[in-house]
FIBA-954263 format. One record per residue (C-alpha): chain; x, y, z. Coordinates in steps of 0.05 Angstrom, whole numbers, plus 32768, in hexadecimal, padded with zeros to 4 digits. Example, Ala and Ser with C-alpha at 12.3 -4.5 7.8 and 13.67 -1.06 7.14 Angstrom:
! FIBA-954263
{tipa A {80F6 7FA6 809C}}
{tipa A {8111 7FEB 808F}}
! end
This chain:
! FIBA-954263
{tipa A {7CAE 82B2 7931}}
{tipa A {7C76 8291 794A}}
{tipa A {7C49 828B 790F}}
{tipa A {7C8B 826B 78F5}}
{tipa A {7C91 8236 7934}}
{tipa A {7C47 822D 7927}}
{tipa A {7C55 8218 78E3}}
{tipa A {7C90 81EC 78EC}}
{tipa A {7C65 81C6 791D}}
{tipa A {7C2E 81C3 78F3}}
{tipa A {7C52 81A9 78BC}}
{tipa A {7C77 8179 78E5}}
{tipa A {7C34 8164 7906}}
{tipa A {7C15 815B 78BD}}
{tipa A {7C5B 812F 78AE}}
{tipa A {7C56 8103 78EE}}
{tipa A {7C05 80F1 78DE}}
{tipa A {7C19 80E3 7892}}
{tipa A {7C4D 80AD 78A7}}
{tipa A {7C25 808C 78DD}}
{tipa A {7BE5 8086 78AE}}
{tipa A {7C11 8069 7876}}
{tipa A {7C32 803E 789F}}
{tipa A {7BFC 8025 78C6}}
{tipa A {7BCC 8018 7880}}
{tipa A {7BB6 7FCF 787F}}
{tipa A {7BD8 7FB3 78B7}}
{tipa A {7BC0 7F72 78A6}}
{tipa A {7BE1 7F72 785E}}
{tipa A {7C11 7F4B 7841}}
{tipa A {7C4F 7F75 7834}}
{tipa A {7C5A 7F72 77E8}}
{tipa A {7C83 7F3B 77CA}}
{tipa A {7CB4 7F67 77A4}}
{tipa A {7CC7 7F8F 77EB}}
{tipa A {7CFB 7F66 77FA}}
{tipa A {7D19 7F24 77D1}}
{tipa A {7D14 7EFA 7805}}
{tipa A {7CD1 7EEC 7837}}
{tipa A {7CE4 7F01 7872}}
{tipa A {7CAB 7F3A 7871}}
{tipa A {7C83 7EFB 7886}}
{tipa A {7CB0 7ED5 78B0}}
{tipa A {7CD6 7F06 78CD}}
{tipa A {7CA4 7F28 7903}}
{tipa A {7C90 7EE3 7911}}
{tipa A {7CCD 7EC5 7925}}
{tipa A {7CEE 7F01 794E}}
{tipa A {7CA4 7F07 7977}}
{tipa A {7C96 7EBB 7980}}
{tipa A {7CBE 7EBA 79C5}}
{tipa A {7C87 7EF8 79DF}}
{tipa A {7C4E 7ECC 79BB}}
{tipa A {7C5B 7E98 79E7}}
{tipa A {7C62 7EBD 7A22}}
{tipa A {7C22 7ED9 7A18}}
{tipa A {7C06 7E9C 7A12}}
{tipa A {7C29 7E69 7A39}}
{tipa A {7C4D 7E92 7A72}}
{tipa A {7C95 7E7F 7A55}}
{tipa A {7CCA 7E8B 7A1A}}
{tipa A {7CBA 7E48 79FD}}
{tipa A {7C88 7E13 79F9}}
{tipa A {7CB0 7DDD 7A13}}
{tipa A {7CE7 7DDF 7A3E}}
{tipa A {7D17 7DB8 7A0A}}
{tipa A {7D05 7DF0 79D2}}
{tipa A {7D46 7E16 79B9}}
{tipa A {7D26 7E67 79B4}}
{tipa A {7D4C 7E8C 7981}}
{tipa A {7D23 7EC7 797C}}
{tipa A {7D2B 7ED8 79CF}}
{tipa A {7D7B 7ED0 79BE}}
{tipa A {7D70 7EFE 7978}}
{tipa A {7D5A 7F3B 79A2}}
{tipa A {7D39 7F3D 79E1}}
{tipa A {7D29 7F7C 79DA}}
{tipa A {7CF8 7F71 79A9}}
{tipa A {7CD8 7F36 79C3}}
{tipa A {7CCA 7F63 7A0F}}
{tipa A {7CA3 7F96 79DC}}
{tipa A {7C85 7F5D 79BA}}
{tipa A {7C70 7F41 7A00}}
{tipa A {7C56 7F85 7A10}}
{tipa A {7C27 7F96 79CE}}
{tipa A {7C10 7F4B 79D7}}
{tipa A {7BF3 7F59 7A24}}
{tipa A {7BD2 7F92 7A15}}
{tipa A {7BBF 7F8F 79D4}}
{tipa A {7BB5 7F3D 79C2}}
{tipa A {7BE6 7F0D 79A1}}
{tipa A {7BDD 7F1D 7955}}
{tipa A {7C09 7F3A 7917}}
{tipa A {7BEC 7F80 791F}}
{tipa A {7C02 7F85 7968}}
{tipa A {7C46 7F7F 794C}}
{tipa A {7C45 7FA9 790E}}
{tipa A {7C22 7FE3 793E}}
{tipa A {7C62 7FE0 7961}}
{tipa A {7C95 7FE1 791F}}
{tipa A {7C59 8022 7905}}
{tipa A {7C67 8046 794E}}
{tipa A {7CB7 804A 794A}}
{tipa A {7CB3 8059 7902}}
{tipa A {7C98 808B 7906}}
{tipa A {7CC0 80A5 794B}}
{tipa A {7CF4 809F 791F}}
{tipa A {7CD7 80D4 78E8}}
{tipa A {7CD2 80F8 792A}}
{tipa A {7D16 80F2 7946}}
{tipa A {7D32 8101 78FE}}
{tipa A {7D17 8144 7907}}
{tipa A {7D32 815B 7943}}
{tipa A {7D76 8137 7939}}
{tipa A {7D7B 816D 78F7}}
{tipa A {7D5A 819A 7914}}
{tipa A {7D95 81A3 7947}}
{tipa A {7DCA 818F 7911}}
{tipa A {7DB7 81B1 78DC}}
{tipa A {7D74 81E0 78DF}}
{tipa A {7D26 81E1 78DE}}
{tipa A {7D27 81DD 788F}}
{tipa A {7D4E 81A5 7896}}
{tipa A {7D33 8186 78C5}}
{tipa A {7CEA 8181 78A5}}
{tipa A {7D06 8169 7867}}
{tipa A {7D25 813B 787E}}
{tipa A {7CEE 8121 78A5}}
{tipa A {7CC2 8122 786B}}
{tipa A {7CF0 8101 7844}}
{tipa A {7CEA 80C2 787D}}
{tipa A {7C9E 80C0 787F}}
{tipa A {7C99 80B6 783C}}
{tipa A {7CD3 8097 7825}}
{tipa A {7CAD 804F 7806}}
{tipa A {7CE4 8020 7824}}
{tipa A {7CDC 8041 7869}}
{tipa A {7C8E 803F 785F}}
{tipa A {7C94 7FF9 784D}}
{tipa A {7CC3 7FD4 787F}}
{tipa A {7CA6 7FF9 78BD}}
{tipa A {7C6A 7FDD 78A2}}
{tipa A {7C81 7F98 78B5}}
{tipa A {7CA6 7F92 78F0}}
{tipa A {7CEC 7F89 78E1}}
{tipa A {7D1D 7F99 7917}}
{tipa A {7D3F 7FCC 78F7}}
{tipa A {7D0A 8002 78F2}}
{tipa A {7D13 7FF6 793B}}
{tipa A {7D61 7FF9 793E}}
{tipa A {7D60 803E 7912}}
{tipa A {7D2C 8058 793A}}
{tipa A {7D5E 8059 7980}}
{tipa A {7D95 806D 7950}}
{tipa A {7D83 80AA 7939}}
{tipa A {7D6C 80B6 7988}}
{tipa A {7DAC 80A4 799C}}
{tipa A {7DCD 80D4 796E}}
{tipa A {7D90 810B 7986}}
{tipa A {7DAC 8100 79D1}}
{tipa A {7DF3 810A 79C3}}
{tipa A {7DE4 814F 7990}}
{tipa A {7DB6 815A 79D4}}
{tipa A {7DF5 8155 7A05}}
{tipa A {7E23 818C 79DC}}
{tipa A {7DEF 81C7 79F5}}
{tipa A {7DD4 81A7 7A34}}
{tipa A {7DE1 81BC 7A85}}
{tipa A {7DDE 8170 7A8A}}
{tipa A {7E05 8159 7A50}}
{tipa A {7E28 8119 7A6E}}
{tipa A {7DD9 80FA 7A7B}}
{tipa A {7DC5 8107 7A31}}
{tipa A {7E0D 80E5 7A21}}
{tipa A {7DFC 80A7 7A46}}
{tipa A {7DB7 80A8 7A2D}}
{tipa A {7DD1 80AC 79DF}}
{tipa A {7DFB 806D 79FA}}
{tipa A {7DBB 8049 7A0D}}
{tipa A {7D9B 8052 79E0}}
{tipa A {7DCA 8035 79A8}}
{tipa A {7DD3 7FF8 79D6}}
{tipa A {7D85 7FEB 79D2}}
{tipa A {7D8D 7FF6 7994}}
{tipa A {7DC2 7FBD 798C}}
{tipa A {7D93 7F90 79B8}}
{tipa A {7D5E 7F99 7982}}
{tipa A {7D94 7F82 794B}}
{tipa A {7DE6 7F80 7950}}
{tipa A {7DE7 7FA7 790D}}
{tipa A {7DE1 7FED 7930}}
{tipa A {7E28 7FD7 793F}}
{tipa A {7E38 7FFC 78F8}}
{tipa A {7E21 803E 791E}}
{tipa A {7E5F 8042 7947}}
{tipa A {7E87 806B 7919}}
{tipa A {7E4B 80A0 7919}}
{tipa A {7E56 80A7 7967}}
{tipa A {7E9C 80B3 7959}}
{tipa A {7E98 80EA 7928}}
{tipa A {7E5A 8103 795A}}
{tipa A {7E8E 8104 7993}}
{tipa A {7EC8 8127 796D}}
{tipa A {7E9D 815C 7953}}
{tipa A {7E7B 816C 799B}}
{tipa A {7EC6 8179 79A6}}
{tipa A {7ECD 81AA 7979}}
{tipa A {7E8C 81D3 7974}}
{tipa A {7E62 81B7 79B3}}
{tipa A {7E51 81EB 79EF}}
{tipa A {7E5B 81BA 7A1E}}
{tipa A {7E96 8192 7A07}}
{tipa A {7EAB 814D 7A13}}
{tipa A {7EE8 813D 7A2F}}
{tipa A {7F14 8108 7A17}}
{tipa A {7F0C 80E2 7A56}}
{tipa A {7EC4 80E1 7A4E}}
{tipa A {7EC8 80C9 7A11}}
{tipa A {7EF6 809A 7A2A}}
{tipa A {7ECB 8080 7A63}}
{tipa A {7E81 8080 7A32}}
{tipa A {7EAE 8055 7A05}}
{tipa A {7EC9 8026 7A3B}}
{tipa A {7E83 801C 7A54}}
{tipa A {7E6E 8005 7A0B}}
{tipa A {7EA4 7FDC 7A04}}
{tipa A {7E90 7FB4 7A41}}
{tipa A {7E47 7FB3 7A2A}}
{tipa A {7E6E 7F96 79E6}}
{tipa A {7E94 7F64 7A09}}
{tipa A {7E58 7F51 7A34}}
{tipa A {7E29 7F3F 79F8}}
{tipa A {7E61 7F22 79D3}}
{tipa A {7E74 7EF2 7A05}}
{tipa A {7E33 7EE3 7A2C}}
{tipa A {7DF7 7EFE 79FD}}
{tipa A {7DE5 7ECB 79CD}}
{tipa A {7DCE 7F0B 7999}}
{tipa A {7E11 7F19 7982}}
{tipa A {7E08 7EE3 794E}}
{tipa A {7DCA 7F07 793A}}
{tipa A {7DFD 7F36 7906}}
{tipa A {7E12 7EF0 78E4}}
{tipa A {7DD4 7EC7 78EE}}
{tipa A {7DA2 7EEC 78D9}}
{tipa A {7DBD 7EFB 7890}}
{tipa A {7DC5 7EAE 7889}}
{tipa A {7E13 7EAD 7893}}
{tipa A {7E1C 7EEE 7876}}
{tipa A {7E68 7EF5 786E}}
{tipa A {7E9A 7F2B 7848}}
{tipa A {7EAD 7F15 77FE}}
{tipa A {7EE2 7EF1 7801}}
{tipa A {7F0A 7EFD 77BE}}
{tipa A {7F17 7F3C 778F}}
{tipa A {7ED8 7F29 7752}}
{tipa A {7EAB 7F16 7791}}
{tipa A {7EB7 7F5B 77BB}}
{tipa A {7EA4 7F83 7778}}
{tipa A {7E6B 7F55 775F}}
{tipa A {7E58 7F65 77B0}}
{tipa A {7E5D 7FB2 7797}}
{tipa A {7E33 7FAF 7762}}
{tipa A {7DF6 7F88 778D}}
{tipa A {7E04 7FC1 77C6}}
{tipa A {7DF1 7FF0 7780}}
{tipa A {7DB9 7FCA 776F}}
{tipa A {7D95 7FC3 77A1}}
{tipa A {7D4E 7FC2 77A5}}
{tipa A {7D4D 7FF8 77E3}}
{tipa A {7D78 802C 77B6}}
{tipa A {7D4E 801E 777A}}
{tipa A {7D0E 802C 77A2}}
{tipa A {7D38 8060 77C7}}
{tipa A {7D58 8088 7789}}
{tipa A {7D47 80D6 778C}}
{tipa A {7D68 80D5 77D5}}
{tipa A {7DA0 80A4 77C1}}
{tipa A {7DB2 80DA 7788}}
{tipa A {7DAD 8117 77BE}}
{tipa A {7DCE 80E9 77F6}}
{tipa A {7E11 80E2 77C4}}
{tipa A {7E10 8124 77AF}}
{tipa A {7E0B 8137 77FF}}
{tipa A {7E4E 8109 780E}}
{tipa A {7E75 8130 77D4}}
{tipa A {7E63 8173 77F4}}
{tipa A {7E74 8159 783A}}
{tipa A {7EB7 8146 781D}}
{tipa A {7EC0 818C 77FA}}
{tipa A {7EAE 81B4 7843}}
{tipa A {7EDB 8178 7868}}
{tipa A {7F13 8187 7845}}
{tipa A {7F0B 81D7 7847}}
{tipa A {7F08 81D1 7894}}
{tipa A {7F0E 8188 78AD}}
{tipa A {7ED9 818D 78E5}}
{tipa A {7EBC 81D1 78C5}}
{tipa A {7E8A 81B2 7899}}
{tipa A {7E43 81B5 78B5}}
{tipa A {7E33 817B 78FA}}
{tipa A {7DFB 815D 78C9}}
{tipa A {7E27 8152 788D}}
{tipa A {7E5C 8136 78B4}}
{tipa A {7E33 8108 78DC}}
{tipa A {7DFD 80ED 78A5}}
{tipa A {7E43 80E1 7878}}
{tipa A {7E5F 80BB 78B0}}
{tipa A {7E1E 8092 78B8}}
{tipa A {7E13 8088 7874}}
{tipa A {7E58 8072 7862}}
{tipa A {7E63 8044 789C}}
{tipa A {7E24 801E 7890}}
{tipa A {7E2A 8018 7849}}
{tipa A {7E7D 8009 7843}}
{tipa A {7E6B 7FC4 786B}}
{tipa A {7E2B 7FAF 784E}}
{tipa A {7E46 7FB4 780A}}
{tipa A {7E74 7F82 7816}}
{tipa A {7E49 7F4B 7833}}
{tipa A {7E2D 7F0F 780B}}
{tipa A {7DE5 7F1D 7822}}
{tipa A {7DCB 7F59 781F}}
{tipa A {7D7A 7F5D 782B}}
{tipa A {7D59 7FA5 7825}}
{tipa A {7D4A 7FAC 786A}}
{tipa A {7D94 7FAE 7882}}
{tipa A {7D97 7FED 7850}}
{tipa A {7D65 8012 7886}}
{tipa A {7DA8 8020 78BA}}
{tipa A {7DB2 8050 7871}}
{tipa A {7D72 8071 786C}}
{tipa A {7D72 80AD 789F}}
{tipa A {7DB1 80CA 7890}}
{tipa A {7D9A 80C3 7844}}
{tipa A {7D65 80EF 7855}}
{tipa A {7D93 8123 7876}}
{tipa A {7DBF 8125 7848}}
{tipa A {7D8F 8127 7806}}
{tipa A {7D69 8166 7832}}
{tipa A {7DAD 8184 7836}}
{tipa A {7DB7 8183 77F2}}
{tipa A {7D75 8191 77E5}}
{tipa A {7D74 81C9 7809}}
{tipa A {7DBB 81E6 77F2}}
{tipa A {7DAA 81DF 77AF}}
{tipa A {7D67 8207 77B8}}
{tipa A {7D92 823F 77E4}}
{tipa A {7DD2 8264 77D4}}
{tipa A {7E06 8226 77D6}}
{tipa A {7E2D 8222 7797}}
{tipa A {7E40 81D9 777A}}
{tipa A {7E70 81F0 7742}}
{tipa A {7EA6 81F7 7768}}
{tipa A {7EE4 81D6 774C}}
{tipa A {7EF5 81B8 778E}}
{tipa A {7EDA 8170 7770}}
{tipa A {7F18 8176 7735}}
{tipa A {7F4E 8176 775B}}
{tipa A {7F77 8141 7765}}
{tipa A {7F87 813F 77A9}}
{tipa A {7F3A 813D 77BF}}
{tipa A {7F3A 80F8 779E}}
{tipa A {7F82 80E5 77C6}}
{tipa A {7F64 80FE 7806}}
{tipa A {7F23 80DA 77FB}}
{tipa A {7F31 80A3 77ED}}
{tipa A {7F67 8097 782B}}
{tipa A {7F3F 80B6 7852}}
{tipa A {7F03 8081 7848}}
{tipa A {7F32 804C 7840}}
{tipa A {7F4F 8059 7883}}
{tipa A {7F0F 8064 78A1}}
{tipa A {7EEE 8024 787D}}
{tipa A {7F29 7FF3 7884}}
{tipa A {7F26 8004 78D4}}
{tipa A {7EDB 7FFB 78D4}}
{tipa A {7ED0 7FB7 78A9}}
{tipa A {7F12 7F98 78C6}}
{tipa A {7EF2 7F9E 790E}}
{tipa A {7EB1 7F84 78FA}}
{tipa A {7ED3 7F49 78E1}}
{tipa A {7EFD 7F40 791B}}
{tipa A {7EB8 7F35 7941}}
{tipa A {7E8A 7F1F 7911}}
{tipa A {7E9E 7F0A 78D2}}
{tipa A {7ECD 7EE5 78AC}}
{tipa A {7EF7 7EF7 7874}}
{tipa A {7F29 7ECB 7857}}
{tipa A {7F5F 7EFA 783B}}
{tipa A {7F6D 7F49 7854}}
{tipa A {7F86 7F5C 780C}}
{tipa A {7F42 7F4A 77F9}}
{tipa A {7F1E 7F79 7830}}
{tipa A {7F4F 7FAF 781A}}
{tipa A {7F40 7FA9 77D2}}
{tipa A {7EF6 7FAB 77E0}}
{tipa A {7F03 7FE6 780C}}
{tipa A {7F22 800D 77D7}}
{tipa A {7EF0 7FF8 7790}}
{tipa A {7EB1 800A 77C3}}
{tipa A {7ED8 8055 77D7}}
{tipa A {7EE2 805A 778B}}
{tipa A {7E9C 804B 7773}}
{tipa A {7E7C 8076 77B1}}
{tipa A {7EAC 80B0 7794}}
{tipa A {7E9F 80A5 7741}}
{tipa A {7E4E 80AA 7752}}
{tipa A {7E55 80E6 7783}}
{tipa A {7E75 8109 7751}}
{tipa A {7E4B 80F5 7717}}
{tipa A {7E14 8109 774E}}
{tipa A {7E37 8152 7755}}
{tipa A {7E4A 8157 770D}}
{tipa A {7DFE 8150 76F5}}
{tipa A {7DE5 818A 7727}}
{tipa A {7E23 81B8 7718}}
{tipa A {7E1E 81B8 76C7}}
{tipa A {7DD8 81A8 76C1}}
{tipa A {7DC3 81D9 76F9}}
{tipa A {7DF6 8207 7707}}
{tipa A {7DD9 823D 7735}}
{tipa A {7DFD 8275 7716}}
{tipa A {7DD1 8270 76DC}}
{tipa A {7D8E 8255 76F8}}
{tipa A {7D5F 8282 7721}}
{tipa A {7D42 827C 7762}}
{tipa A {7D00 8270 773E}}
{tipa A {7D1A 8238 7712}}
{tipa A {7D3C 8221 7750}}
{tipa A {7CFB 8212 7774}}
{tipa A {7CD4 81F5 7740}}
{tipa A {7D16 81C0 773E}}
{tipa A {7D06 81BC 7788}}
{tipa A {7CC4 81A6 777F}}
{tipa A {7CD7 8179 7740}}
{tipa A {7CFA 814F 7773}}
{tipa A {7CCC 8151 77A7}}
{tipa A {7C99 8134 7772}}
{tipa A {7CC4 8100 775D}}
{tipa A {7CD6 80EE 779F}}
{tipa A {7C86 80E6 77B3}}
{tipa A {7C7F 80C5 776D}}
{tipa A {7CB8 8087 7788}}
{tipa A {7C86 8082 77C1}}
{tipa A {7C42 8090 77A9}}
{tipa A {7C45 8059 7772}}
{tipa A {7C5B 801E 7788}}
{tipa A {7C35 8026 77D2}}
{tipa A {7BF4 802F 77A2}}
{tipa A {7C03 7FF6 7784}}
{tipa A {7C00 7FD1 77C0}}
{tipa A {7BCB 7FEE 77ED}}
{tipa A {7B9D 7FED 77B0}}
{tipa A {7B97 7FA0 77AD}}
{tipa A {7BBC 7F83 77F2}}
{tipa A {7BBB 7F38 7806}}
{tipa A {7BB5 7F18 7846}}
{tipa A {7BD0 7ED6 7837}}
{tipa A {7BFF 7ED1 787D}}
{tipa A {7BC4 7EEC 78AA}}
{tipa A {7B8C 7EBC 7884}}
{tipa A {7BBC 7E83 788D}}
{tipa A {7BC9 7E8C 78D9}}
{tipa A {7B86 7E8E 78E6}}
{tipa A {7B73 7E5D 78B9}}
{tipa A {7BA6 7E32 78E5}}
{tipa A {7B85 7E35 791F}}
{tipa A {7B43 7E1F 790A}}
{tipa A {7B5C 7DE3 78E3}}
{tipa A {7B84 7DC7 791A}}
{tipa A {7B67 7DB8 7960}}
{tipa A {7B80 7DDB 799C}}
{tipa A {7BB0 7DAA 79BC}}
{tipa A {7BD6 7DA2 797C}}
{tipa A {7C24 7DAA 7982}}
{tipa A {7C38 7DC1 7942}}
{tipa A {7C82 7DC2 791E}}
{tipa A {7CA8 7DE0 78E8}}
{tipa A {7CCB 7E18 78D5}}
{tipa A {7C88 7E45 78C3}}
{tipa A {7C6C 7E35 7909}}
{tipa A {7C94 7E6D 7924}}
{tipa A {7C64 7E9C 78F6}}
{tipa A {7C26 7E6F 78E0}}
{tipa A {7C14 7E6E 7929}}
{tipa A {7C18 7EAF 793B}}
{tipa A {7BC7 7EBD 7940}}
{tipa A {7BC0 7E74 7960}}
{tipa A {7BC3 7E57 79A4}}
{tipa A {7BDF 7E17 798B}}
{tipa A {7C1B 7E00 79AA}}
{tipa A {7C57 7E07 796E}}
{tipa A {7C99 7DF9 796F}}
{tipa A {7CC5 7E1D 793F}}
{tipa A {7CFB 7DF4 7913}}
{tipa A {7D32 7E07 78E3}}
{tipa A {7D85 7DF6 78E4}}
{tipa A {7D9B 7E04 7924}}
{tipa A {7D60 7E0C 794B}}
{tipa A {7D40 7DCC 7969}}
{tipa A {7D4D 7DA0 792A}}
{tipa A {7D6A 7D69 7954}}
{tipa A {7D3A 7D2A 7954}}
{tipa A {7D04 7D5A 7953}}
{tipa A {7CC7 7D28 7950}}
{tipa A {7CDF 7D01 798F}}
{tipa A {7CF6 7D44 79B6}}
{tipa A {7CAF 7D65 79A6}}
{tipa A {7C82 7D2B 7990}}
{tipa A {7C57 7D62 7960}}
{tipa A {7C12 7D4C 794C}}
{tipa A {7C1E 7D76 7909}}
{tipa A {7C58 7D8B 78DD}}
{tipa A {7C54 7DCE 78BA}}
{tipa A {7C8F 7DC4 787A}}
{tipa A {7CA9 7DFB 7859}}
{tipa A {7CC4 7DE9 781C}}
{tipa A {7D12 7DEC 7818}}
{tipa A {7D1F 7DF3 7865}}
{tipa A {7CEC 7DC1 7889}}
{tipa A {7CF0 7D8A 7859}}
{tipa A {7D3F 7D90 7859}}
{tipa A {7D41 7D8D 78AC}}
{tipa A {7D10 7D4C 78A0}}
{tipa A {7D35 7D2F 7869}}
{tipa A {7D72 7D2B 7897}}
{tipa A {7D52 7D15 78D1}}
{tipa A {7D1F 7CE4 78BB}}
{tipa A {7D36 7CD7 7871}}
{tipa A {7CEB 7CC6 7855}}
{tipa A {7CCC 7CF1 788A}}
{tipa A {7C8B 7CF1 7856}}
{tipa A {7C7E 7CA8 7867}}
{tipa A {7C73 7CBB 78B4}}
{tipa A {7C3A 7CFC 789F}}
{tipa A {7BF0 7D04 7879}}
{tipa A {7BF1 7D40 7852}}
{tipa A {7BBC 7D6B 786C}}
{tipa A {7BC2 7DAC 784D}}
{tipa A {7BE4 7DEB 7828}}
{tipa A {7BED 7E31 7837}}
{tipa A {7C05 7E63 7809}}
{tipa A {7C22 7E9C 7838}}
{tipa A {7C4E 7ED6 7808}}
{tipa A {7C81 7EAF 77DF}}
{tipa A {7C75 7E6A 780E}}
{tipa A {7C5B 7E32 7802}}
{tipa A {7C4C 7E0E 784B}}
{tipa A {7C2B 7DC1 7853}}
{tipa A {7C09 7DB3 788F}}
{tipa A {7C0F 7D66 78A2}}
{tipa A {7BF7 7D34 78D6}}
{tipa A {7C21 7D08 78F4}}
{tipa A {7C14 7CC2 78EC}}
! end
């Protein structure tokens, strides 16, 4: 027993090391340009840190007192870590990407002992090896973006409550699971799609917990984050963080948009990069399903709640209009539960021919089941958030997204029972399937992160440096790209872009310099100033990822 404990922490230690190094190789680095279509791998980490930047450097939020700050207002929560990495460590990219490497890999961390306690030690180190190395995880925690942080107190929060069932104390681990989803929710409003996970989590303590909760604790943990809700809703500017930050994302609005809004969800570039556990991940809801409907709450905690975390984070991102990679991260740990569940069934004694998945009322109770459970979901994220012009729409959507989740999870099934049913296939061939997958798994990871750490660019750090030698140090710089070109400067910069101080910005600020990104500068000029061009010397061009930024002098 203890050579065994040995092991497991050995090999957990081993996992742990592995996704720090890989995620803290080449700090410096730009991200590579077919992560993500957009470039927020550049801009983003700028922008949410430029509040703590300027603390750091000027003792306040913002350089001027007039300056709108829509990073502070994004998440706060962010910009006090920011603030913190900064004093300590110096004002620079790598100070914030340390931060975005350290909960990453927490979060392999906190994946283990959350399946550890829902689901076993095999499990559990699968799973956690499948987040270390998974290439999108690698990737995005690479960079800063706010939701490695977001899934990072997630998967703690869930951790506390499993925590709670078997606990002398379990009404403190309860509130602490409560915490920590609301920092979460500080870092970025989409942990809001988490919420049904807590539910399920609270229903099954009911029925399997030691310690169980009563219904008027529930009541009371709920009523407390309902006035959190109500309190960032009405006097927290970050509630429009879910809508503003995915450039007025909104639900499809008619029948042909909803499923052309299904097939993107499909496409995606995370699932493509992601596509051994996507396959295991489906196959994982189907069996979930089969031991739901045996026994409605007698199917295994860790099925039940990666399902429920899976399905009500990918129901509502499928039907929005913009849908980046990054927001398919809130879908990545219980992917990796679920595709070691699988995994792990498969390898064991768990048959998958069972003609549960032919009969027709499996499909009936499926798909009410979702639709009930999806229609309540994305009709109360609406409510708050969103905007949808006709319900029969939502509905509709609802019920093609159900469908297609349901065709591919029993494709998914199908493949595994005829191609490998167990009956017929020893333990022997068994493993060497096991290890088939593990190698292709490695192989989705191992390729395209060689491809990138075997010839990186540094464009973004080169030009922020560059920056602050070409300008002198009493400059006041604007534009859009000043919120991340000036990150490794002490120049004074004032960020601009619709929305944010774009109101007779040359008289408010009187810049020395303009920094104009193509397509969002020149557009807040144009309006202003009509032929701003006439007013400006052209100084200079940086090419930063897929940008092209001019620097300009003022006339």
């Amino acid at each position: 027993m203890k050579n065994f404990q040995k092991n497991e922490l050995l090999l957990l230690g081993l996992i742990l090391v592995a996704a720090f190094l890989l995620r803290g190789w080449q700090l410096e680095a730009d991200a590579p340009l077919d992560l993500t279509f957009s470039n927020s791998p550049v801009t983003d980490p700028g922008l949410r840190s430029f509040d703590a930047r300027n603390l750091a450097l000027f003792g306040r939020l913002t350089t001027f007192e007039s300056e709108e700050s829509p990073s502070y207002m994004m998440s706060p929560t962010f910009t006090f870590l920011s603030f913190l990495s900064f004093s300590f460590l110096g004002i620079g990219y790598a100070q914030i990407r340390i931060l975005s490497v350290v909960f990453g890999t927490l979060s392999v961390l906190f994946l283990f002992l959350l399946a550890k306690q829902v689901s076993g030690k095999n499990v559990a180190l699968l799973s956690s090896f499948f987040l270390a190395f998974s290439y999108s995880a690698v990737m995005f925690d690479k960079f800063a973006f706010l939701e490695t942080f977001v899934i990072s107190f997630l998967i703690l929060s869930l951790l506390l409550w499993v925590k709670g069932n078997n606990s002398r104390l379990p009404l403190l681990f309860r509130l602490g699971s409560l915490l920590s989803f609301i920092l979460a929710f500080l870092f970025k409003p989409l942990a809001i799609l988490f919420l049904p996970t807590l539910v399920v989590a609270f229903f099954l303590s009911r029925r399997l917990a030691k310690n169980k909760p009563s219904y008027l604790e529930g009541i009371s943990l709920a009523s407390l984050l309902l006035l959190f809700l109500a309190f960032a809703y009405f006097l927290l500017p970050i509630f429009f963080d879910l809508s503003g930050t995915t450039v007025g994302a909104r639900f499809f609005a008619t029948p042909l948009e909803l499923v052309r809004g299904i097939a993107l969800f499909f496409a995606n570039s995370f699932l493509a990069q992601s596509i051994v556990l996507a396959f295991l991940s489906l196959v994982g809801i189907m069996i979930t399903f089969r031991d739901f409907l045996h026994d409605w709450f007698g199917a295994r905690p860790g099925l039940l709640l990666a399902s429920a975390w899976l399905l009500s984070s990918a129901i509502p991102l499928a039907g929005l209009s913009y849908q980046p990679p990054r927001f398919f991260l809130m879908m990545l740990p219980p992917m990796c539960l679920l595709a070691s569940i699988t995994l792990l069934r498969f390898l064991g004694t768990e048959v998958f021919s069972e003609s549960v998945f032919l009969k027709k009322r499996v499909f009936a109770l499926f798909i009410i089941w979702l639709g009930i459970f999806s229609l309540a979901l994305s009709i109360w994220i609406n409510k708050f958030f969103l905007q949808i012009e006709e319900l029969s729409a939502l509905i509709f959507f609802i019920a093609v997204f159900a469908g297609a989740i349901f065709f591919i999870g029993l494709i998914a099934s199908f493949v595994l029972h005829f191609l490998f049913p167990k009956v017929l296939i020893g333990i022997s061939t068994r493993k060497a399937i096991f290890l088939a997958v593990i190698l292709l798994f490695l192989a989705s990871t191992a390729l395209p992160f060689y491809a990138w750490a075997s010839s990186p660019t540094f464009s973004l750090i080169g030009a922020t440096r560059s920056l602050s030698q070409d300008l002198p140090s009493d400059s006041i710089v604007l534009g859009f790209s000043g919120s991340w070109l000036c990150m490794e400067t002490s120049l004074k910069c004032i960020p601009l872009f619709k929305g944010f101080n774009d109101e007779s910005p040359l008289e408010k600020f009187e810049p020395t310099h303009l920094l104009v990104t193509k397509g969002i500068d020149d557009l807040v000029f144009e309006e202003n100033y009509g032929q701003w061009q006439e007013r400006t010397v052209f100084v200079k061009t940086y090419i930063v990822g897929k940008d092209r930024v001019e620097l300009y002098t003022l006339k």
